[in-house]
N, C-alpha and C positions, 0 to 999 in steps of 0.2 A: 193085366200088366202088373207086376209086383214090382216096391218098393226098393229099389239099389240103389249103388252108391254112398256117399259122403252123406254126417249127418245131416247138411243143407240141402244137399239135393235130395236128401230123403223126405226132408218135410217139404220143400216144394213137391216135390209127388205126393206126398199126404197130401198137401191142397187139394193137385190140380185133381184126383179123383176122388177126392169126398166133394168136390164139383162146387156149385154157391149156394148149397143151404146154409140154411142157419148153423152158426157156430155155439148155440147153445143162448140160454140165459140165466141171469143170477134169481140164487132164492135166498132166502132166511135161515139157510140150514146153517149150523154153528161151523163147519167148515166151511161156510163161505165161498163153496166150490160153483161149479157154473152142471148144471143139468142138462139133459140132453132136450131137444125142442120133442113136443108130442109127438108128433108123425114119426119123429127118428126112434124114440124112446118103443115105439109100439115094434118100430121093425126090429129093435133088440131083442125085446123079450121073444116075436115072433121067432127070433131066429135061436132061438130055445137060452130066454133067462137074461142074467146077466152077461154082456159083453167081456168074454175074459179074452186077454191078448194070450196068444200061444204064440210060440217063435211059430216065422216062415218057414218051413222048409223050403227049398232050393228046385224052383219052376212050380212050387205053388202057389196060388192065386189065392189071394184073401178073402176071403167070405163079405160080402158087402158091410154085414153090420160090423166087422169089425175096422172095416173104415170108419164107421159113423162111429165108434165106440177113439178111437185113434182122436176127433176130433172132438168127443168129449172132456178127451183128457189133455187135450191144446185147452181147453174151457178152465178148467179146473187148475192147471199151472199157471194160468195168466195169474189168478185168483191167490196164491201163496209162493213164495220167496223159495228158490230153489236150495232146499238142503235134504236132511236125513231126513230130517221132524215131519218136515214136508210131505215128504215118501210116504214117513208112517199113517201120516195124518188121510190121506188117499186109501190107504191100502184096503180097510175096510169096503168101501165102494169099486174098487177096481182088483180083483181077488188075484187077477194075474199082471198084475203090473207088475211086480218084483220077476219075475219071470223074463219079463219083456225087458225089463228095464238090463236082467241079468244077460241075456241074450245078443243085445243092441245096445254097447256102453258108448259107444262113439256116436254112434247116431244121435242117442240120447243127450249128448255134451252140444253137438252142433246144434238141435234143437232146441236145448234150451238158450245158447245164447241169441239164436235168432228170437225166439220168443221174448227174451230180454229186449232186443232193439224195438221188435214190434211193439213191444209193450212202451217204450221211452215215445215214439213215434207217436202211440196214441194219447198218451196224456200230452203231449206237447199239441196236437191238433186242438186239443180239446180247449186248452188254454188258450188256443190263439181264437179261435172260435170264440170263446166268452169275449176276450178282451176285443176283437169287431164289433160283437153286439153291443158291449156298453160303450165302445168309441164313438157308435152311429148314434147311440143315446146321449153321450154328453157335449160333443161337439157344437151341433145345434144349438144348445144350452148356451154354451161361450161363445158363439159368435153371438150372439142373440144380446148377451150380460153386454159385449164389448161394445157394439152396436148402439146400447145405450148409454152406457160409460162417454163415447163420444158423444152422442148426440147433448147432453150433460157438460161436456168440455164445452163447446160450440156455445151453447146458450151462456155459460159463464165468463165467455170470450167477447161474445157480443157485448155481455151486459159492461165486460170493463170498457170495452171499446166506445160503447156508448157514452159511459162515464168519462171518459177520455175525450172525445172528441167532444160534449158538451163544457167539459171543460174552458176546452177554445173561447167556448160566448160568455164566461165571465173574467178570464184574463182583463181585459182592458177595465173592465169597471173594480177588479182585485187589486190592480196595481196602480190605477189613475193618481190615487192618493199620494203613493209614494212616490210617482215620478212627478207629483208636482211639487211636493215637498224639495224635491233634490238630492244629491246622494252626500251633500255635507254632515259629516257625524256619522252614516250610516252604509258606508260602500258597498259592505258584503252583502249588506240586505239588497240593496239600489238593484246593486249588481245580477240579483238573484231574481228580481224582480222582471231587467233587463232580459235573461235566460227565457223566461215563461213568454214575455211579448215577443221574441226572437222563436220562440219554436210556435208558437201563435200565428207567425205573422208566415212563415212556411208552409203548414198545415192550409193555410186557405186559399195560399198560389196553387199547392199544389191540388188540393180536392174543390174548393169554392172560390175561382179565382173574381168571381161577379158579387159576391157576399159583403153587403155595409160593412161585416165587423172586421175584413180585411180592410178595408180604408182608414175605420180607426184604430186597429193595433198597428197600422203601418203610421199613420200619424204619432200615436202613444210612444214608437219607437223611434223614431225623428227628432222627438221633441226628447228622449231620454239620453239621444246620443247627443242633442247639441248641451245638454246638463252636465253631460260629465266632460265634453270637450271645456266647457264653460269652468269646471269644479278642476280640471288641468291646468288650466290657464292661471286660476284663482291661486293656486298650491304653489306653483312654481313662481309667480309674482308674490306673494307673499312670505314667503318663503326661502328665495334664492339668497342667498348673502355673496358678499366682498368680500375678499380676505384682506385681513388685516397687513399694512405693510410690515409690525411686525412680527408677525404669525410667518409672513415669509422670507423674512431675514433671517428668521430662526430655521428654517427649514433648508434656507441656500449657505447658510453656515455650519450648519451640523453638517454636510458633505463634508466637509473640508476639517474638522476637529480630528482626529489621531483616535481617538476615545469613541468606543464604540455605544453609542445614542439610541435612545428610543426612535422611531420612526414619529416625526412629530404629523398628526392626522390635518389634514384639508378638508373640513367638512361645507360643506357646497350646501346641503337641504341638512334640515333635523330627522334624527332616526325614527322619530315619530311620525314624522309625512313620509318618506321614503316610500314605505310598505304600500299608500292610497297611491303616490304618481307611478309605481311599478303598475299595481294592480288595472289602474285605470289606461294607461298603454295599451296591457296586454289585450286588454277590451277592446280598445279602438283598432288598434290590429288585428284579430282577429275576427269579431263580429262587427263591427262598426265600417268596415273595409275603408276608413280614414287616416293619411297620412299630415292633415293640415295642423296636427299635435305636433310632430317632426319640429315644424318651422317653427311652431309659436315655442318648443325645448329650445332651439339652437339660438331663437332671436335672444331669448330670457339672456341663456348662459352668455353666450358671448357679448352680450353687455357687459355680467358681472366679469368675464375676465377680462374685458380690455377696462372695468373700472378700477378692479385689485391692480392694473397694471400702472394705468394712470395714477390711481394711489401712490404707489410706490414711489414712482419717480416723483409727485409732490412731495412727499414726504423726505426726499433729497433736499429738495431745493429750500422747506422750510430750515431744515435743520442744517445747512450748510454754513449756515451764519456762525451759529457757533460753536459746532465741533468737527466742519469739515464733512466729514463722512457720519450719516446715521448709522447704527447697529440697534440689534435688540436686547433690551436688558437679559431676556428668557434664557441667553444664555452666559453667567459674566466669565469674567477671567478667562475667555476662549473667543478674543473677537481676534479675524482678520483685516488687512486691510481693504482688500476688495476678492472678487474670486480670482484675480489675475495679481500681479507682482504691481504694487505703485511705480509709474515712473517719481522723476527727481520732482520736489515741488518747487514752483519757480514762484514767486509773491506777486501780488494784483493780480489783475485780469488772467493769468495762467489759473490760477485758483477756483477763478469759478469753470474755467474752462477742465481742470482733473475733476469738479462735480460731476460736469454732466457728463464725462468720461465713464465715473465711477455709476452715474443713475444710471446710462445707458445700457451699461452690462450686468448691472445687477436686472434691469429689465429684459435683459436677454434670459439671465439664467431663471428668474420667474418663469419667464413666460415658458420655457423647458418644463418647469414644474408643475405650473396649474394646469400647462395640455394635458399631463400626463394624467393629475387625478380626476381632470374634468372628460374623458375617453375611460377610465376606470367608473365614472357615474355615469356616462353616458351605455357602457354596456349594461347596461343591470336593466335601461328604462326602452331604451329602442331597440328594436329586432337586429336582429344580427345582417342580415342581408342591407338594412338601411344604417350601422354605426359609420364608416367607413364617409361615405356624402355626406351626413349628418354631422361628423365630425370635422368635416372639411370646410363647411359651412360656418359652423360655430366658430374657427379661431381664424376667420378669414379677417376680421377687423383688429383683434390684437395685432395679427402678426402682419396687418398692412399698415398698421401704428407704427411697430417694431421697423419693419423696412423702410417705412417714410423718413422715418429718423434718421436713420443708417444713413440715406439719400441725403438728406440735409446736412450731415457731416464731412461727408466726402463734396457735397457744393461748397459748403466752409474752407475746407480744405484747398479746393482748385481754388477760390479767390484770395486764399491765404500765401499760396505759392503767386499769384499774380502781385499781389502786394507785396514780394519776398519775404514774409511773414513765416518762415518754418518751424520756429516754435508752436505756431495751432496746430501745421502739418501734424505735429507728434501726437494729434489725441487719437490720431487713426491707428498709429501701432498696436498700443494694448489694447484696443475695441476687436481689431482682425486678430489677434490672436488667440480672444478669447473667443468669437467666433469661430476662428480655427477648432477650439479645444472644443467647444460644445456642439459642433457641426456631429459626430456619430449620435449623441442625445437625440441630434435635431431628427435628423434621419429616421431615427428610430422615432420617433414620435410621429412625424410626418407620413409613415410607412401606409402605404395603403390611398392617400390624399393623392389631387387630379395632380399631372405635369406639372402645369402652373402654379400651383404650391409647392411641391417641392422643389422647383428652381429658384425659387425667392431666394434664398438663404447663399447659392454658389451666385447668383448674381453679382448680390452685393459687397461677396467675398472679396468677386472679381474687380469688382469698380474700383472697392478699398484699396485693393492690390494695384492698379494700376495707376489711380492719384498716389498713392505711396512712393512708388518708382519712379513719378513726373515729380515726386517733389523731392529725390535724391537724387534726380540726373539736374534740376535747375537749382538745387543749393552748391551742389561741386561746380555747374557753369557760374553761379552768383558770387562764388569765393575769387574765382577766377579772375571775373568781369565787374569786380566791384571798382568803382569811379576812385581815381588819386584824387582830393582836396584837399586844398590846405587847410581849410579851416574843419576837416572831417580828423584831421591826424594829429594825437597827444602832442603837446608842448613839450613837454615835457622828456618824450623820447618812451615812455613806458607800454605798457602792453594794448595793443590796440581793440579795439572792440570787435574786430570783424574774427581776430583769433581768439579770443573767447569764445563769443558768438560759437566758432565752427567745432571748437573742442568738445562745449558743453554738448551741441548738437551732436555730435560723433557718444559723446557717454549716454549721453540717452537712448542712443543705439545698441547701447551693449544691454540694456534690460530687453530689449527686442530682435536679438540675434538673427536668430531663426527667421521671425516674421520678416525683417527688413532684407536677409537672403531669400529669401521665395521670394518679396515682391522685384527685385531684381533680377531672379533666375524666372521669373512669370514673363517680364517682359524680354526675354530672349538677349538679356543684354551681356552675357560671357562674349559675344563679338566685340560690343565694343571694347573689354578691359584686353581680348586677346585672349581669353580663359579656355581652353579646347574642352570640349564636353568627353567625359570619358562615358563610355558607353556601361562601364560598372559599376557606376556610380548615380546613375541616373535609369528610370523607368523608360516605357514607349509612349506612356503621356509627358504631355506638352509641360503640364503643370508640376510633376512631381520629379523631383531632386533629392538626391541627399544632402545630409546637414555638411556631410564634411566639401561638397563642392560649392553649396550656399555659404560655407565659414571662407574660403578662400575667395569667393565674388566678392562678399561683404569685405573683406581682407582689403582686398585689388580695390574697391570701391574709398576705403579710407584712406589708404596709401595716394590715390588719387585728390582726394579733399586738400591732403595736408600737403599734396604738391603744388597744387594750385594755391592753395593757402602762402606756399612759399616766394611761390612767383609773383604773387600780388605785393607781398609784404617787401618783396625787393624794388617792385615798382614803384611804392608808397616811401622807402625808405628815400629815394631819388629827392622827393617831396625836401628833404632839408637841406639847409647852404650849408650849415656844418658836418662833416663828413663821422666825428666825433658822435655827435647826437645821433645821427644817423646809424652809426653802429651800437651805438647802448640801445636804439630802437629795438633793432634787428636781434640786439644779443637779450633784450627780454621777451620777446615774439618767442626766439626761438627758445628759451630756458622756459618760459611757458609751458611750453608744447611738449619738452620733452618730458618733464615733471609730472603735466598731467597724465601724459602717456606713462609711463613709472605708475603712478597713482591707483589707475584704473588697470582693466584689464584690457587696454586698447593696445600697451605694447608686445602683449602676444600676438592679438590679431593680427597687430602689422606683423611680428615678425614671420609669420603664417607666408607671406610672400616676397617680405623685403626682411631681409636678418640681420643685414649692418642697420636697420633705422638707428638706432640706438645712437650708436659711435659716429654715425652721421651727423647727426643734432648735435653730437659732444664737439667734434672737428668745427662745424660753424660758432659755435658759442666761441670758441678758444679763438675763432680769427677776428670775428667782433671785439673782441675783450684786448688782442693783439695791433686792431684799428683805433682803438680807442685810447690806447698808451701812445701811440702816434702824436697823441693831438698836443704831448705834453711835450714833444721835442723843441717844438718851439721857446720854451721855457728852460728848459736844460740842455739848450743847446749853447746859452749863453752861457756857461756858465762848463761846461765841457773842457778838459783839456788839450784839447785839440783842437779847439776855436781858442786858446788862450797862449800866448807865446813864453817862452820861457826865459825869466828874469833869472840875472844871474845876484844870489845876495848878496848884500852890503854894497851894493852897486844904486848909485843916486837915478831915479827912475826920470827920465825925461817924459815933458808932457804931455808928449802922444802917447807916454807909455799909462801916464796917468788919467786922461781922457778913457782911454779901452780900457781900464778896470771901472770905472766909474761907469760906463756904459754898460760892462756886463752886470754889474750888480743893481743896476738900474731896468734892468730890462729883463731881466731874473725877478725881482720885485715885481712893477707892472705886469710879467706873463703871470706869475704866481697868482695875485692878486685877481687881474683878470679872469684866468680861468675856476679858479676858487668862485670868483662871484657867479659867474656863468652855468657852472657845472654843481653848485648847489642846488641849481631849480629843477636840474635833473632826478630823475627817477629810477632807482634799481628796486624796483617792489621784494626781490629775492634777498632776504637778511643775508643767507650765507654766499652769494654771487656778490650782494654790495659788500660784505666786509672785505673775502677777496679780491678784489678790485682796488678797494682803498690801499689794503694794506703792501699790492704788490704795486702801486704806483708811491707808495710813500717811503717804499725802502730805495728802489731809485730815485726819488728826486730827494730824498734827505741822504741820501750815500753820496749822490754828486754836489750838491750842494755842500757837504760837510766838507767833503776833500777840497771845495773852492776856497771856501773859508777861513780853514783849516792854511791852506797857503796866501792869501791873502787878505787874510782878516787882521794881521801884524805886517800890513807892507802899509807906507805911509803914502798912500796914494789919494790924501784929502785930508784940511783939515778939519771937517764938520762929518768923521765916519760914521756917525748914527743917521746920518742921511741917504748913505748907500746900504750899510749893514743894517736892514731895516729886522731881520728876523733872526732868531738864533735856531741853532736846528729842529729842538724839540717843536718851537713856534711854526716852522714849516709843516710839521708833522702832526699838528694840534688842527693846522688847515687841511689839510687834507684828510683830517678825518669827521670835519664835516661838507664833506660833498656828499649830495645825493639825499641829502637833508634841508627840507625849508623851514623846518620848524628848528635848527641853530642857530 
């Protein structure tokens, strides 16, 4: 079967009949070529000599040896790099290879690149083959190395473990010392000490729960927590301070200065303890699982602030004696009067009554301030989950101080209104308004505190607001219903005490607009004044109004006072037999009233609902003043000529004609005199109402007097006329201008 085809399929037929002998083996010859195996090498020569390739001819059959000779020289190309060199380098050993090679160019190209792969094929087997054998060899090796590597770990794991857990049996005799000592001086050590008996005292629940030295590092540590609760206690009793009353005058004053201030500091502990009661907390919270610290904080503090609190207000009452109102020097040239507007000061017993006014609100807005920095100290020391109850607790005795007060105010009050006493009434205005003002503070402070804490503060808002309102509805009944006595009403005729009284009460009202409108619009009383609630002017709470329908209640609420006011003072005026007095009563009540109204800013308010008040007061004063000329008729009536009949002159006066001048001039005298003595003792307190008055009764009775005179002061109607003509006119008019004066 001869050799066709492609040069691949040629050298697979070279294989498959050169069949599986041997492919040759290498020698030392300097070609480096591969030789043929003996037994092949014998059938060459046998088959006469050297193996020369001669082309096939076409259906000839190869000669055996030149098979065998075919795969000597697959031997020999393995052996050298296919080029020319190569060729040559062969040719000597293979005489007809160039022949062959010339015969067979394609065959020879396909051949060789197969020879090419085969040969990449074999070196690559071979590598992979080595690198088996020594895989199988070093493998072994490393697990073997690894194997002890751990075993190596393990033992130097024990040996820490050992060391560690024999540990555990000298904690309690390592640390006995210190935690007998205490943690005073030395916390962080204390502390660190406490760490080791706490992972001690774990370690032999969980692996030797039957072990002595669990009993005593669980004793060790018992005894270490009640040391530092004990070393808490200690820090915070020795430690806590009061604040000074004027540490916090200066702090409730700087709010209020224009000028912008340092924040003046509250320090509650020293910076230098701080750091041990934080640290010693976080202990007890977190390993010591003890909250009985909480109580013994809260009891501490709120001692100190309800004693900074109590402070303060002593510190009112010493210094009231002699300048009224304390302040802090800390700040000078920048003191206010209080945190709210003073009302008017009234002398004696009002006075001590604006102290405690003034203590009570300064202890309001304290106690605003020290919650505030005392919940600022309180987060830094107790856990967050516990400030809030902790805090609640702490300022429960301040602020039941604070409320108790408040309560005993407003009882003052009701039996102040029982005793018709409305001047005390007044120290409730600027107390609620400045509760009013500080009510969002409060809030805000309070934020987080049980129900019953934060209703304290609208309670008492409430109470205030509602004895407020009972003692403006029973001073406008008390103005009303005040008892006529004579011996209760001036002699005099001048201004009575009950329109004082209700004026100054009414201006005191005007430093407390607002407040004394809410506590009127609180208790629902626009029915009574007739007020229609307008729906835009007012919220869907009960309690909240606006200013402009509280200015017109308070308005209607005045306008009501000074009617009553009016109605009494005409009842009282009843009170005199002279109708005269009566009306100089009436005409200084009512000059009073209007003036101060003028004065103040009360006669806007009225005019907010009544617009003529004004010109109303003016029309009564005029018909008093017009009652009161009345009383002189009697005096100038004699003397009038129209009570006088007409003499004709130089005509001889007969003696009834001479009786009736002798009588009017007699009874012109006696009136003059008379009411001159009478109406001296009289009272016009208003300089320019009593000059008017003097001067407009002195122009009529010296005008009518002069023209009687005047005619019959030259009629011969007597001869002793210095006995009727007792006065000359200017002398009339010298009397009359002292009336209304008792020191003439």
């Amino acid at each position: 079967m001869g050799v066709t085809g492609t040069g691949a399929e040629r050298a697979i037929t070279l294989r498959q009949h050169t069949g599986s002998g041997s492919l040759g083996r290498r020698d030392d010859s300097p070609a480096g070529g591969v030789r043929p195996a003996a037994g092949d090498r014998g059938q060459a020569e046998a088959g006469g000599g050297d193996a020369v390739l001669h082309p096939r001819q076409p259906g000839e059959e190869r000669p055996a040896h030149q098979k065998h000779a075919i795969v000597w020289l697959v031997s020999d190309f393995a052996a050298f790099p296919l080029s020319a060199a190569s060729l040559r380098m062969l040719q000597p050993r293979w005489p007809g290879l160039s022949a062959f090679c010339s015969s067979s160019p394609s065959f020879l190209l396909s051949f060789c690149k197969h020879l090419v792969r085969l040969t990449l094929v074999s070196i690559l087997s071979s590598f992979e083959s080595r690198l088996m054998k020594l895989e199988n060899s070093i493998i072994p090796v490393h697990k073997q190395t690894e194997n002890l590597q751990r075993l190596q770990e393990n033992v130097e794991k024990t040996l820490s473990c050992l060391d560690h857990v024999i540990s555990y049996y000298h904690v309690a005799s390592d640390t006995e010392k210190i935690i007998r000592e205490g943690p005073t001086g030395r916390l962080e050590e204390y502390l660190g000490s406490m760490a080791k008996i706490q992972k001690a005292v774990e370690y032999f629940q969980d692996n030797s729960p039957d072990s002595p030295e669990l009993n005593k590092v669980k004793l060790l540590f018992e005894r270490g927590k009640e040391s530092l609760e004990s070393e808490f206690r200690s820090l915070m009793t020795r430690h806590s301070k009061v604040v000074s009353p004027v540490l916090i005058l200066d702090v409730i004053s700087g709010e209020d200065e224009l000028e912008v201030q340092e924040e003046l500091p509250l320090e509650h502990l020293p910076e230098a303890v701080l750091p041990d009661v934080i640290g010693i907390s976080r202990w007890l919270v977190g390993y010591g699982h003890n909250q009985d610290f909480m109580n013994v904080y809260y009891q501490i503090r709120s001692s100190q602030l309800d004693r900074s609190i109590k402070g303060l207000r002593e510190h009112f009452r010493k210094s009231s004696s002699s300048s009224g109102v304390p302040y802090s020097p800390a700040i000078p040239n920048k003191r206010k009067d209080t945190p709210t507007k003073k009302p008017i000061k009234r002398p004696g017993r009002d006075d001590m009554l604006d102290v405690e006014t003034d203590a009570y609100i300064h202890c309001v807005s304290a106690f605003v301030k020290l919650a505030q920095s005392e919940y600022q100290l309180l987060t830094e020391i107790i856990p967050e989950h516990h400030q809030k109850r902790t805090f609640d607790s702490l300022i429960q005795d301040a602020l039941d101080g604070l409320m108790l007060e408040g309560e005993n105010i407003v009882s003052a009050a009701r039996k102040a209104i029982v005793r018709h006493d409305f001047s005390a009434v007044l120290t409730v205005f600027p107390i609620l308004r400045h509760l009013k003002q500080t009510k969002p503070e409060f809030d805000q402070v309070l934020q987080g505190t049980a129900a019953s804490t934060k209703n304290k503060l609208p309670s008492l808002i409430t109470s205030m607001e509602t004895v407020g309102a009972k003692a403006l509805e029973d001073f406008a009944d008390n103005i009303k219903n005040d008892p006529d006595k004579e011996y209760n009403m001036p002699k005099d005729g001048t201004v009575h005490e009950l329109t004082s009284n209700a004026i100054l009460f009414l201006q005191q009202l005007l430093d407390f607009q607002e407040t004394a409108g809410a506590m009127l619009a609180s208790q629902v009383l626009g029915d009574t004044y007739n007020i229609p609630l307008d729906p835009r002017e007012t919220s869907s709470s009960a309690t909240s109004y606006s200013s402009e329908f509280s200015k017109r209640l308070l308005s209607t609420y005045i306008c009501k006072v000074l009617g009553n006011l009016q109605l009494n003072l005409l009842s009282k005026s009843k009170v005199y037999e002279d109708p005269a007095l009566s009306a100089i009563f009436l005409h200084n009540n009512y000059n009073y009233i209007l003036k101060a109204l003028e004065k103040s800013e009360l006669i806007q308010l009225v005019a907010v609902t009544q617009k003529t008040a004004e010109r109303s007061y003016r029309e009564h004063i005029e018909q008093q003043i017009q009652t009161y000329q009345r009383s002189w008729l009697k005096v100038t009536d004699y003397i009038t000529e129209k009570n006088v009949p007409v003499f004709q002159p130089g005509v001889k006066l007969r003696d009834k004609e001479r009786q009736m001048i002798k009588e009017r001039f007699k009874g012109f005298n006696d009136g003059l005199e008379e009411l001159c003595k009478i109406q001296k003792a009289w009272a016009i307190p208003d300089t320019e109402q009593r000059d008017k008055i003097r001067q407009a009764q002195k122009h009529i009775v010296k005008e009518t007097y002069g023209a009687f005179l005047h005619r019959y002061g030259s009629v011969p109607f007597t001869k002793n006329p210095e006995k009727y003509i007792k006065y000359r006119v200017e002398q009339v008019g010298h009397m009359i201008d002292r009336l209304f004066d008792t020191s003439a």
